[in-house]
N, C-alpha and C positions, 0 to 999 in steps of 0.2 A: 504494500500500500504506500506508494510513493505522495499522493495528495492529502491534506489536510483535513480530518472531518468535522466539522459545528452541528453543538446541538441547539439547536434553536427551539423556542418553547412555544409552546400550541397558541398564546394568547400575544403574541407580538403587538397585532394590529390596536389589541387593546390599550397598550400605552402610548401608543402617537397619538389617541383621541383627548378631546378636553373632559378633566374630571371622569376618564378612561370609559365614558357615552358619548361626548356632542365633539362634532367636527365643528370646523368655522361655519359652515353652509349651514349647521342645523341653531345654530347660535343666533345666527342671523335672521332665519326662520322666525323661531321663539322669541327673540326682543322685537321682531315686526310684528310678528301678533300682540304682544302686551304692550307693544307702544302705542298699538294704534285703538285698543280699546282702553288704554289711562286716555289716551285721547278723547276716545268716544267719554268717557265717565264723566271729563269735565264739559265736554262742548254739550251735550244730549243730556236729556233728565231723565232717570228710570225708572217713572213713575209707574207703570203695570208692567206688568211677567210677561208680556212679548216687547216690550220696548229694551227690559234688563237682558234678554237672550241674546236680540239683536246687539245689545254693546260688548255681552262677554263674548257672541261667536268668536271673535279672531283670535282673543288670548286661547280659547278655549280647542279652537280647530289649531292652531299651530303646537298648541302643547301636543296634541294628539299624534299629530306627524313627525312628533320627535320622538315618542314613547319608544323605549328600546323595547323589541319584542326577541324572544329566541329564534336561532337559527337565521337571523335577515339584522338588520343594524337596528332599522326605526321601521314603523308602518309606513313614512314615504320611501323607502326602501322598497318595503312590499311592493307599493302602489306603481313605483316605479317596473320595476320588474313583470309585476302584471299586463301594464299594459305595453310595454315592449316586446311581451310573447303574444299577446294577439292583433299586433299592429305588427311585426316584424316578419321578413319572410323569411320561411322555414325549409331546409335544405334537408332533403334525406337522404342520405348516401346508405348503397343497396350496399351491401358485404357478402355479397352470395354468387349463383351462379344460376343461368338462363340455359336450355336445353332447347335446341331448333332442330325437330327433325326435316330434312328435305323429303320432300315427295317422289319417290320414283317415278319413270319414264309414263309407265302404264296408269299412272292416277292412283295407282296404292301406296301406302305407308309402309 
């Protein structure tokens, strides 16, 4: 064994992340949603329970898209992913083998 071997650990990716869940994209995400409903809080009055929905949605949809779920990073992970497999075009490469019989002269096989 002339080269060098490293072992490197299962969870790498996890320490380049911020707080080892949010990348910068998802950070940004999440203070866009709660900036813009401290926003909505002061500008808007939440006088009845469909006017308070309306100002929590955005903290409350970006919080969502950043929830770390297992096995994918966040739900816009998922969502991502999702819809890349049914908008994407799908290649299926055959790995087998096709059999052509010719037909003899007389019209029989």
């Amino acid at each position: 064994m002339g080269g060098k071997m490293y072992l490197i650990p299962a969870n790498t990716k996890r320490g380049s992340l911020i707080f080892n869940l949010f990348t910068k994209f998802d950070l940004i995400v999440l203070g866009s949603g709660l900036g813009i409903t401290l926003l909505m809080i002061f500008v808007l009055s939440p006088n009845n329970l469909t006017m308070t929905f309306i100002i929590l949605g955005p903290g409350l949809l970006s919080a969502f898209l950043v929830t770390p779920i297992p096995n994918y990073h966040n739900v816009m992970t998922v969502i991502t992913s999702l819809i890349m497999f049914l908008t994407g075009r799908r290649n299926y490469i055959w790995k087998g083998w096709c059999l052509y019989e010719q037909e003899k002269e007389d019209g029989k096989k």
